[in-house]
HTML snippet that shows the backbone in 3Dmol.js (N, CA, C, O; Angstrom):
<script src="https://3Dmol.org/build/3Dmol-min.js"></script>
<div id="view" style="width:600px;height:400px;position:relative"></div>
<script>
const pdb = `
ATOM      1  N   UNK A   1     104.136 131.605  97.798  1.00  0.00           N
ATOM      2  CA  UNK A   1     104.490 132.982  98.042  1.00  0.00           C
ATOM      3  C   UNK A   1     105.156 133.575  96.817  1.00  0.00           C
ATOM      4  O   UNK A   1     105.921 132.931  96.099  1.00  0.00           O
ATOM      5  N   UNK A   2     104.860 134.691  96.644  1.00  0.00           N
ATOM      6  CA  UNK A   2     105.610 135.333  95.605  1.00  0.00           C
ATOM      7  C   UNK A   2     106.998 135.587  95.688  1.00  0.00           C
ATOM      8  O   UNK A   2     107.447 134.931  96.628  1.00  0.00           O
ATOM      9  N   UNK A   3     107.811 136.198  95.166  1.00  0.00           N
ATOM     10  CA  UNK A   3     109.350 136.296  95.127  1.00  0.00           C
ATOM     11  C   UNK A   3     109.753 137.056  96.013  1.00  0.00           C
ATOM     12  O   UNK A   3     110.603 136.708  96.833  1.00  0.00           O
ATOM     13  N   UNK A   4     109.143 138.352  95.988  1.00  0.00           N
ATOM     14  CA  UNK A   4     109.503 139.634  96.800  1.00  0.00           C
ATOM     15  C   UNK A   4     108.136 139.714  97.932  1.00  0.00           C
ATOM     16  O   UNK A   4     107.682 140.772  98.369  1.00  0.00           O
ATOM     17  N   UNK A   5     107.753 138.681  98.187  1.00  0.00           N
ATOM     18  CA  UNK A   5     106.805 138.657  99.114  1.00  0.00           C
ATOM     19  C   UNK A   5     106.838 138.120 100.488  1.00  0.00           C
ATOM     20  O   UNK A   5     107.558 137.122 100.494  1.00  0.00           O
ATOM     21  N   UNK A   6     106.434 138.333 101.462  1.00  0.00           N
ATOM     22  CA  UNK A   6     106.345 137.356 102.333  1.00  0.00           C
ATOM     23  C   UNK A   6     105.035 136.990 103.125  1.00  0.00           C
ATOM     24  O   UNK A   6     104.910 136.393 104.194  1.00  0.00           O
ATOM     25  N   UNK A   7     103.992 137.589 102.178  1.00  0.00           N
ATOM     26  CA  UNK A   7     102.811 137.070 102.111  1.00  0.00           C
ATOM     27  C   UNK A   7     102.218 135.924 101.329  1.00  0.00           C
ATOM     28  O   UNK A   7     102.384 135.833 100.113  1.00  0.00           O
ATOM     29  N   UNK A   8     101.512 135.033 102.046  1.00  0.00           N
ATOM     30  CA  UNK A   8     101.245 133.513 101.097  1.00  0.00           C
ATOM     31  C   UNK A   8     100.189 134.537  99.655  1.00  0.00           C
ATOM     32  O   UNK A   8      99.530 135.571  99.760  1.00  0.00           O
ATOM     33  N   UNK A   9     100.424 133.783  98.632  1.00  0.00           N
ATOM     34  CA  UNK A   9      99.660 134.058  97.660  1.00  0.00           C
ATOM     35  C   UNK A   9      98.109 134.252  97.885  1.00  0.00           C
ATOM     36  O   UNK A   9      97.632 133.469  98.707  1.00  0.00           O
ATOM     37  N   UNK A  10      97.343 135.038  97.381  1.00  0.00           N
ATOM     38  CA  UNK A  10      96.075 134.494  97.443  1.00  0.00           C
ATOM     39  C   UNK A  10      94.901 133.310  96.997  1.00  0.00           C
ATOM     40  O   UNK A  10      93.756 133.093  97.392  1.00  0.00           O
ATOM     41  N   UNK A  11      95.562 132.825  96.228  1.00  0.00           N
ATOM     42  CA  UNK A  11      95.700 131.593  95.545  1.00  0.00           C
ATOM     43  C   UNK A  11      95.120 130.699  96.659  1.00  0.00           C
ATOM     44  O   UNK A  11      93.954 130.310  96.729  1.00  0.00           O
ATOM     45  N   UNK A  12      96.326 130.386  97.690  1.00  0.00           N
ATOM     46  CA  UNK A  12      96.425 129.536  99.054  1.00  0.00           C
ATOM     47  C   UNK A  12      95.122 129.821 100.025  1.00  0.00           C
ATOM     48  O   UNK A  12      94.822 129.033 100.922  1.00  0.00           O
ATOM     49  N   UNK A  13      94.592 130.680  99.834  1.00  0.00           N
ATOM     50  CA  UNK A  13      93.128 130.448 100.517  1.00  0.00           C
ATOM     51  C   UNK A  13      92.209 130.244 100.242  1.00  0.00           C
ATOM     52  O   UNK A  13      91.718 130.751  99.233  1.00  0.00           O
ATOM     53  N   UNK A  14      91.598 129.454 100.976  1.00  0.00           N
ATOM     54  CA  UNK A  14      90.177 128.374 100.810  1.00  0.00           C
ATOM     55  C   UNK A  14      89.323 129.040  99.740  1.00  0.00           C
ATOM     56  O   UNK A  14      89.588 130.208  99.457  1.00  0.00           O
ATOM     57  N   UNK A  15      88.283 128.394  99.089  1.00  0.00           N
ATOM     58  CA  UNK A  15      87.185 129.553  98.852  1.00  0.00           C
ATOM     59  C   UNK A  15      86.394 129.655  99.488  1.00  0.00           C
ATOM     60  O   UNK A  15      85.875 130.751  99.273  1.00  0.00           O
ATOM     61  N   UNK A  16      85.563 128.777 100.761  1.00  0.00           N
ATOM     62  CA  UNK A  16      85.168 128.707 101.277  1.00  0.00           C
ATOM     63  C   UNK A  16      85.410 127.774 102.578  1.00  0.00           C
ATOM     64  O   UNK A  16      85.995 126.697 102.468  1.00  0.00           O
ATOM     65  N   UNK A  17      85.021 128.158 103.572  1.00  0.00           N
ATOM     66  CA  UNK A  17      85.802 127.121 104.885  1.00  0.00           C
ATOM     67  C   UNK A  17      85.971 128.417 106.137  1.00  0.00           C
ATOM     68  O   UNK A  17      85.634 129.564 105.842  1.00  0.00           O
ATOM     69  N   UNK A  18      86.467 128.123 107.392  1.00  0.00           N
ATOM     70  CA  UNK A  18      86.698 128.097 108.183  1.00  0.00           C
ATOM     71  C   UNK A  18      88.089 128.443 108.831  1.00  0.00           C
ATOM     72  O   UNK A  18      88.739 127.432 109.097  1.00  0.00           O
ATOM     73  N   UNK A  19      88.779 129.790 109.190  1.00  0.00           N
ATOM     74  CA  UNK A  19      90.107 130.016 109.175  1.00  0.00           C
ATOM     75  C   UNK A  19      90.468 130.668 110.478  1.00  0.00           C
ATOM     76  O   UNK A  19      90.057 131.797 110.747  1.00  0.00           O
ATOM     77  N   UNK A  20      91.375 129.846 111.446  1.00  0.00           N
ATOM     78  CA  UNK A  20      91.717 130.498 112.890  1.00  0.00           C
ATOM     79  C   UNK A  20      92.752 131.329 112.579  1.00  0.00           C
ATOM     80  O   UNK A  20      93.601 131.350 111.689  1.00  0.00           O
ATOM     81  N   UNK A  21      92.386 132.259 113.866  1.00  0.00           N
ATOM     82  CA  UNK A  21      93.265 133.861 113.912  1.00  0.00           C
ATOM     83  C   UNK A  21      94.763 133.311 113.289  1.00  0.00           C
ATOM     84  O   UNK A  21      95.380 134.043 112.515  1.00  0.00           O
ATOM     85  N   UNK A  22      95.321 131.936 113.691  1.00  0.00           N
ATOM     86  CA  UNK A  22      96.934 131.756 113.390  1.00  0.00           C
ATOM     87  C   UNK A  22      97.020 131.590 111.481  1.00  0.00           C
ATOM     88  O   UNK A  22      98.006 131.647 110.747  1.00  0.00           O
ATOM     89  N   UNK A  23      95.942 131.431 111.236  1.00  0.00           N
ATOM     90  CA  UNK A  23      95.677 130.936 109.930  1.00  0.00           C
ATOM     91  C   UNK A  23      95.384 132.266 109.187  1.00  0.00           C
ATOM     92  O   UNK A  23      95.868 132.179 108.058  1.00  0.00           O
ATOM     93  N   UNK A  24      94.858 133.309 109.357  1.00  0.00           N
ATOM     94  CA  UNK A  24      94.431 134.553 109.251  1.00  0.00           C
ATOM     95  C   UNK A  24      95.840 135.230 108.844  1.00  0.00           C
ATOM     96  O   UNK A  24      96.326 135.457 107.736  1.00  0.00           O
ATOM     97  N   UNK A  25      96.186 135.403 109.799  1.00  0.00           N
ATOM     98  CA  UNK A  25      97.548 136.187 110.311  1.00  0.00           C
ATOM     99  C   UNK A  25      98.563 135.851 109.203  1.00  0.00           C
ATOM    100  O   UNK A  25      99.120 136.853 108.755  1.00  0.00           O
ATOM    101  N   UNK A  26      99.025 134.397 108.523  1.00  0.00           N
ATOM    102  CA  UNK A  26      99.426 134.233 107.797  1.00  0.00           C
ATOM    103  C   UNK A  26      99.179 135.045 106.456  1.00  0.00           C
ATOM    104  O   UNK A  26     100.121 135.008 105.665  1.00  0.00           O
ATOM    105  N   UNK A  27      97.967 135.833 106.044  1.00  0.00           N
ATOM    106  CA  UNK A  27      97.715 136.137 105.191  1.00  0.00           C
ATOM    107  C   UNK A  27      97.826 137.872 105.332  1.00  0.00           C
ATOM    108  O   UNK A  27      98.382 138.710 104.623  1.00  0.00           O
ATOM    109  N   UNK A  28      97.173 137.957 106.355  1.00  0.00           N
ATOM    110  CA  UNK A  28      97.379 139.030 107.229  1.00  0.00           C
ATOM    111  C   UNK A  28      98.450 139.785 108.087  1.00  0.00           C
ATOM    112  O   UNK A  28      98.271 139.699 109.302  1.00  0.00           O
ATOM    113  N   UNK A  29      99.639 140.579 107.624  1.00  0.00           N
ATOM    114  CA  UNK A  29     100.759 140.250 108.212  1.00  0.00           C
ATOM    115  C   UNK A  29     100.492 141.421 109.511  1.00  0.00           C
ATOM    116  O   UNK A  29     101.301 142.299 109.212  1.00  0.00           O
ATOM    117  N   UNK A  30      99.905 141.803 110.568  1.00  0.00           N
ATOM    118  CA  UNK A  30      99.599 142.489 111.280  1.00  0.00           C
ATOM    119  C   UNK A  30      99.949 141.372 112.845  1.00  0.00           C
ATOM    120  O   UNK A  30      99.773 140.156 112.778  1.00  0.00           O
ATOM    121  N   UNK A  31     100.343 141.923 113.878  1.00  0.00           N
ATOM    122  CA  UNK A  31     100.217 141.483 114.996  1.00  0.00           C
ATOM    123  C   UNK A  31      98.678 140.836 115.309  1.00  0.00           C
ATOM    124  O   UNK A  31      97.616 140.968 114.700  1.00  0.00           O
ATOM    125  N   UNK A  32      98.997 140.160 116.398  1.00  0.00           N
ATOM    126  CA  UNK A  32      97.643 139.307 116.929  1.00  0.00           C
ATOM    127  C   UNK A  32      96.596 140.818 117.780  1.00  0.00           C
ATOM    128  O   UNK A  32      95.385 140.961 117.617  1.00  0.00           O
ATOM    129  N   UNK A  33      97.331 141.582 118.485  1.00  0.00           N
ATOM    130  CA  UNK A  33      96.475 142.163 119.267  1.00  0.00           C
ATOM    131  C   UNK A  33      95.792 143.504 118.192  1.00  0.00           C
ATOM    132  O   UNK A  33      94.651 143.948 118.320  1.00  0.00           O
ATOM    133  N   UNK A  34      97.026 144.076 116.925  1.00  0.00           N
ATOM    134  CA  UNK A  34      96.254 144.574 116.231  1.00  0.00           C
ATOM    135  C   UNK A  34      95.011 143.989 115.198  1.00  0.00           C
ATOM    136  O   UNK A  34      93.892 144.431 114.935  1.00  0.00           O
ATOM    137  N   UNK A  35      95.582 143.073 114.856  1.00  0.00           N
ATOM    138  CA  UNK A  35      94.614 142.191 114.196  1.00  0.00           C
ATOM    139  C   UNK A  35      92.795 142.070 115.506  1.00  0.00           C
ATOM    140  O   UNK A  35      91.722 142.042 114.903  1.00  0.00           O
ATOM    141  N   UNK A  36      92.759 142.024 116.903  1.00  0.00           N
ATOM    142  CA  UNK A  36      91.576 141.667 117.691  1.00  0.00           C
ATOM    143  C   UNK A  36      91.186 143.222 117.326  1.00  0.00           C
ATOM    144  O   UNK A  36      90.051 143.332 116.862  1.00  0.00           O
ATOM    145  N   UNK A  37      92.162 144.819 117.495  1.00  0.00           N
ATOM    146  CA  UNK A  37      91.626 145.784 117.780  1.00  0.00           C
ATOM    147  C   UNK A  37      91.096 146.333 116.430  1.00  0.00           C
ATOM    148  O   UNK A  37      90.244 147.199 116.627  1.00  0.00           O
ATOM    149  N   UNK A  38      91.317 146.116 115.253  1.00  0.00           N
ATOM    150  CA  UNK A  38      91.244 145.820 113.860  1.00  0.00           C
ATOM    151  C   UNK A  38      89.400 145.333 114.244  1.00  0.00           C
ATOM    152  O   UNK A  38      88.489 146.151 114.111  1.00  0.00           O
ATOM    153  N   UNK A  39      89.201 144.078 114.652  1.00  0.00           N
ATOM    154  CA  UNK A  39      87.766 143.273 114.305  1.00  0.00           C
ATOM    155  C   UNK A  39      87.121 144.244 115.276  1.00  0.00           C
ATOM    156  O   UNK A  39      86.094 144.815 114.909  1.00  0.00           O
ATOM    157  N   UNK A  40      87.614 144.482 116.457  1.00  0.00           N
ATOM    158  CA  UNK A  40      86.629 145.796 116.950  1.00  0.00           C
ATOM    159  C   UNK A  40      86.404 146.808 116.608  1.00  0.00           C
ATOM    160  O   UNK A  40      85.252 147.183 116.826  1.00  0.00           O
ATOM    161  N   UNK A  41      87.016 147.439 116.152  1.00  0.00           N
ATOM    162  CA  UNK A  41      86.473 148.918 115.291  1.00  0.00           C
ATOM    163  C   UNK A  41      86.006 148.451 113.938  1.00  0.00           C
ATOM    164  O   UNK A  41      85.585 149.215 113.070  1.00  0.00           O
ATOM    165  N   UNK A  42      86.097 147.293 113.830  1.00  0.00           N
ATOM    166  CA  UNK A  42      85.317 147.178 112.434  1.00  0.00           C
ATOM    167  C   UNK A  42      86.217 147.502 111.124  1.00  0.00           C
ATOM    168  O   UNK A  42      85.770 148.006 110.093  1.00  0.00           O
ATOM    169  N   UNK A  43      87.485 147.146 111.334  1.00  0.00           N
ATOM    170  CA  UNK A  43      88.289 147.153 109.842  1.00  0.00           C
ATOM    171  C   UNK A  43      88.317 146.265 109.462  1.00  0.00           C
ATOM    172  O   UNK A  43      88.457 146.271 108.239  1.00  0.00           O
ATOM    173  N   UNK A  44      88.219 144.889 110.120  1.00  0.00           N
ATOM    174  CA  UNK A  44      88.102 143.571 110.049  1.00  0.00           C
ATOM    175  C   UNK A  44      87.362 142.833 110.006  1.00  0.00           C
ATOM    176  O   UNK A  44      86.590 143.207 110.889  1.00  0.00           O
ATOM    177  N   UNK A  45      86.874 141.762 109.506  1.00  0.00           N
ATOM    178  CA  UNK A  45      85.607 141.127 109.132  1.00  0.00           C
ATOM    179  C   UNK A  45      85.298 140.569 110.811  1.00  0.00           C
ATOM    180  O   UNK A  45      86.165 139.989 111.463  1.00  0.00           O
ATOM    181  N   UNK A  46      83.766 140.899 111.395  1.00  0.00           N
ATOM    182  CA  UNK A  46      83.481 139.937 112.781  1.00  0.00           C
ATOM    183  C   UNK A  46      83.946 138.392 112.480  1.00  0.00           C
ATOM    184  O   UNK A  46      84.288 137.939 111.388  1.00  0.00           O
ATOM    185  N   UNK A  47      83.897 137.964 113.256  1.00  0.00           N
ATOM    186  CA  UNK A  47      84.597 136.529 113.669  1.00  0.00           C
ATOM    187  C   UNK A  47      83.168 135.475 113.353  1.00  0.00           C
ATOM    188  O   UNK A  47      82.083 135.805 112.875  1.00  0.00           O
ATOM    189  N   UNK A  48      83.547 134.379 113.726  1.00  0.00           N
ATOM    190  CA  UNK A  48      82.092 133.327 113.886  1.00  0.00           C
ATOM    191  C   UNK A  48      82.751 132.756 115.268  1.00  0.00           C
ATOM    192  O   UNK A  48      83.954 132.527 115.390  1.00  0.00           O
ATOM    193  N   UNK A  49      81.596 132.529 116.473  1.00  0.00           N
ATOM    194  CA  UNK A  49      81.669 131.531 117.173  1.00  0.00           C
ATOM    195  C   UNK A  49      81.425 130.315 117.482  1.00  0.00           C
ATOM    196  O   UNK A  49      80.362 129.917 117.960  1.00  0.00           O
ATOM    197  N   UNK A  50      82.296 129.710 117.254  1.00  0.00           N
ATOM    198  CA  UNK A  50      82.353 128.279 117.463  1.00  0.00           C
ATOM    199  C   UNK A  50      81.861 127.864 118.636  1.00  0.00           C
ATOM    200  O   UNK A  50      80.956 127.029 118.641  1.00  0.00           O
ATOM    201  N   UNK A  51      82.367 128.371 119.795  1.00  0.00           N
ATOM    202  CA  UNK A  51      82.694 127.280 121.141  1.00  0.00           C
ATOM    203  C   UNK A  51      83.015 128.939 122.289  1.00  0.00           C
ATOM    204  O   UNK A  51      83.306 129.979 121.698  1.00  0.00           O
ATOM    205  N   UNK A  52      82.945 128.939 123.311  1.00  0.00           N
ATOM    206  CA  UNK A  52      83.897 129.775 124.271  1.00  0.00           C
ATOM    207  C   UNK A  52      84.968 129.853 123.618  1.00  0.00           C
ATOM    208  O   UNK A  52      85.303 130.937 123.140  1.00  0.00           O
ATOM    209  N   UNK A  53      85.838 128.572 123.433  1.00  0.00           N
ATOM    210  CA  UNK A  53      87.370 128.941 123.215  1.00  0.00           C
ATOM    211  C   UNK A  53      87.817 129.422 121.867  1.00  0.00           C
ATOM    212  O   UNK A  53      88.806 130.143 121.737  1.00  0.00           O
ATOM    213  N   UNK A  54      86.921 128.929 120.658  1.00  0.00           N
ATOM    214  CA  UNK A  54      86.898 128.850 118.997  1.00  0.00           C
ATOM    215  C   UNK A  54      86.332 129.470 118.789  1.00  0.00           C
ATOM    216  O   UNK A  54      85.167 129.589 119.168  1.00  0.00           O
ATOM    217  N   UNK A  55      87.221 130.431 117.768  1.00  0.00           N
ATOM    218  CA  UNK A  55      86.933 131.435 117.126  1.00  0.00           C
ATOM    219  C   UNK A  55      87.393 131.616 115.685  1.00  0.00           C
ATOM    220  O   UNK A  55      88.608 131.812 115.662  1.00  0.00           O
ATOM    221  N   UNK A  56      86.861 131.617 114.525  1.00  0.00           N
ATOM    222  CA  UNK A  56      86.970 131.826 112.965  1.00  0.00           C
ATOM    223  C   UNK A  56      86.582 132.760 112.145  1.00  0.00           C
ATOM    224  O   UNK A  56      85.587 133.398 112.488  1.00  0.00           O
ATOM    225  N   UNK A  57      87.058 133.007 111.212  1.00  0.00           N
ATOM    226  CA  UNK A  57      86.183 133.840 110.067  1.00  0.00           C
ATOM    227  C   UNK A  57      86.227 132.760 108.639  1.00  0.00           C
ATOM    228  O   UNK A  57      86.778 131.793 108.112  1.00  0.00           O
ATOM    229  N   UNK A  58      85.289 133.687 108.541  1.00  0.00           N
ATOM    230  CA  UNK A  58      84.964 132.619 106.924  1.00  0.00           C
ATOM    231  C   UNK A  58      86.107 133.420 105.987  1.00  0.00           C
ATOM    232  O   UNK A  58      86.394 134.613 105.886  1.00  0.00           O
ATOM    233  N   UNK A  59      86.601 132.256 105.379  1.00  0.00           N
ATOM    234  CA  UNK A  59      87.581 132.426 104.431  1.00  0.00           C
ATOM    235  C   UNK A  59      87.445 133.583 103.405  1.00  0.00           C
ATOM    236  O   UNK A  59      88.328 134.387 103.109  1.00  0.00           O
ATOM    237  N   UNK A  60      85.998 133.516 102.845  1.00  0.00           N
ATOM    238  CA  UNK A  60      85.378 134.152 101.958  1.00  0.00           C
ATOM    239  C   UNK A  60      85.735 135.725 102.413  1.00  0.00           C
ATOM    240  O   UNK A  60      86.219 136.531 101.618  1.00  0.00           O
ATOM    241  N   UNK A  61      85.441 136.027 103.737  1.00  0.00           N
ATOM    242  CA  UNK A  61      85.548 137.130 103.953  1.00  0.00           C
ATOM    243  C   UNK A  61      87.252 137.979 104.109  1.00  0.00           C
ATOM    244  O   UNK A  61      87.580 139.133 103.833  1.00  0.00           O
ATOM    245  N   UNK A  62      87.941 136.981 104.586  1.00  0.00           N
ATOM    246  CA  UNK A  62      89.414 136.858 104.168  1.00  0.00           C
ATOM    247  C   UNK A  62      89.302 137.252 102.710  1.00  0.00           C
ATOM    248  O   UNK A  62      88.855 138.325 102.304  1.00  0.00           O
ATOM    249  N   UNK A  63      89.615 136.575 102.209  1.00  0.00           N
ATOM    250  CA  UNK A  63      89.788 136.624 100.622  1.00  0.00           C
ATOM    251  C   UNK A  63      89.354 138.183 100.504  1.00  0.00           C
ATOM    252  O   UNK A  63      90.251 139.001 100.300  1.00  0.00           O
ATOM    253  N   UNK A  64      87.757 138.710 100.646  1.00  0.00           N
ATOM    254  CA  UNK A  64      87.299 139.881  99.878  1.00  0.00           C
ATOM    255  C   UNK A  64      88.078 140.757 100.615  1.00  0.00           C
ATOM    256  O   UNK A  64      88.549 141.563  99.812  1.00  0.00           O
ATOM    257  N   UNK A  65      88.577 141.089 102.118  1.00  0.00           N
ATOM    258  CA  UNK A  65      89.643 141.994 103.188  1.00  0.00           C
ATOM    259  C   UNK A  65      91.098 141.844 102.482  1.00  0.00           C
ATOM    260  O   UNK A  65      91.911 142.630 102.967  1.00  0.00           O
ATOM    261  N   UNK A  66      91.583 141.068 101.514  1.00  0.00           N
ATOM    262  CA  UNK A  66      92.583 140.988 101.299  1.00  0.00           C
ATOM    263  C   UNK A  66      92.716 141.563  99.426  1.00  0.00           C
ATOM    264  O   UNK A  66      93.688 142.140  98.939  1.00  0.00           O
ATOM    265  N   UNK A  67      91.580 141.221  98.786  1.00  0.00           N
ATOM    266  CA  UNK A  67      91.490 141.933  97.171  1.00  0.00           C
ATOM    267  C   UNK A  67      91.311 143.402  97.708  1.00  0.00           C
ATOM    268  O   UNK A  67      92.202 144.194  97.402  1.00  0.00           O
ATOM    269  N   UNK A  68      90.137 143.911  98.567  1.00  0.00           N
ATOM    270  CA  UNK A  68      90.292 145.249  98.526  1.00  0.00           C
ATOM    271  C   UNK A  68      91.382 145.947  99.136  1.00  0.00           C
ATOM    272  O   UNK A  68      91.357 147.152  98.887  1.00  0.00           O
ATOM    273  N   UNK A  69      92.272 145.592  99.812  1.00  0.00           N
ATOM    274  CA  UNK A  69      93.860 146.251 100.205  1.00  0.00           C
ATOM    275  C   UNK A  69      94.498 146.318  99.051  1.00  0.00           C
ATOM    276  O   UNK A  69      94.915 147.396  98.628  1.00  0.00           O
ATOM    277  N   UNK A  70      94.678 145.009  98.298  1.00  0.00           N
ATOM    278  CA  UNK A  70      95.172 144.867  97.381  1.00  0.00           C
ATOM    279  C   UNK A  70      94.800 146.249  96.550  1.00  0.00           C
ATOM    280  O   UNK A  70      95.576 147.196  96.422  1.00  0.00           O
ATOM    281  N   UNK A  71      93.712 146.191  96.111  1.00  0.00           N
ATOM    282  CA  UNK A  71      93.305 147.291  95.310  1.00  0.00           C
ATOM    283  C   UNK A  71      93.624 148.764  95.542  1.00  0.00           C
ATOM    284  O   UNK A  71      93.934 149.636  94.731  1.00  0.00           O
ATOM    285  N   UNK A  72      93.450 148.812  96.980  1.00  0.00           N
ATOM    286  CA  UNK A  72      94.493 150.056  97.334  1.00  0.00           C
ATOM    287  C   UNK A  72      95.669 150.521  96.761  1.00  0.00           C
ATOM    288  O   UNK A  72      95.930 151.722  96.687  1.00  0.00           O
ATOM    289  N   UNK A  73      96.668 149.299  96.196  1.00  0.00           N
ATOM    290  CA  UNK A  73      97.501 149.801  95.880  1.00  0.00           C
ATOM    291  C   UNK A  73      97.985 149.990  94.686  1.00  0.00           C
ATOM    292  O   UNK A  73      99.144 150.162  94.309  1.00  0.00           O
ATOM    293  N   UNK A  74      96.831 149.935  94.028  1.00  0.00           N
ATOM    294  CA  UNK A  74      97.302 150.204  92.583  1.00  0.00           C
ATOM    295  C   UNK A  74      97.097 151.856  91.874  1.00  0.00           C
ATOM    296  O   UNK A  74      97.468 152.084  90.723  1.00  0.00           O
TER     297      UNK A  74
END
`;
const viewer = $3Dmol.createViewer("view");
viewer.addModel(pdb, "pdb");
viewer.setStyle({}, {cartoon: {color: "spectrum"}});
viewer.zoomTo();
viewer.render();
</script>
């Protein structure tokens, strides 16, 4: 994490792989239910299904949702 941050670096995520909502969120500092209403309107990358119960996004797509915010703020 950075100094004045309390977001993990971007560094810390996969380049590729497999990342649950609790794993997300870490990177993502938004609530859980904004974070589901987020993937429904489509601000958020769709999910992959695993299973009924498992649910992921590809890291990759993390990563690119998190450079373009970033970029926002410059």
């Amino acid at each position: 994490m950075s100094k004045d941050s309390k977001i993990p670096e971007l560094a810390n995520i996969p380049n590729d792989g497999l990342l649950r909502v609790a794993q997300v969120l870490r990177f993502i500092p938004v609530s859980r239910s904004h974070w589901w209403a987020g993937v429904k309107s489509g601000r958020y990358p769709q999910p992959v299904k695993l299973s009924d119960r498992v649910t992921c996004w590809r890291a990759e797509d993390i990563r690119a949702l998190i450079e373009r915010t970033a970029s926002f703020g410059r």
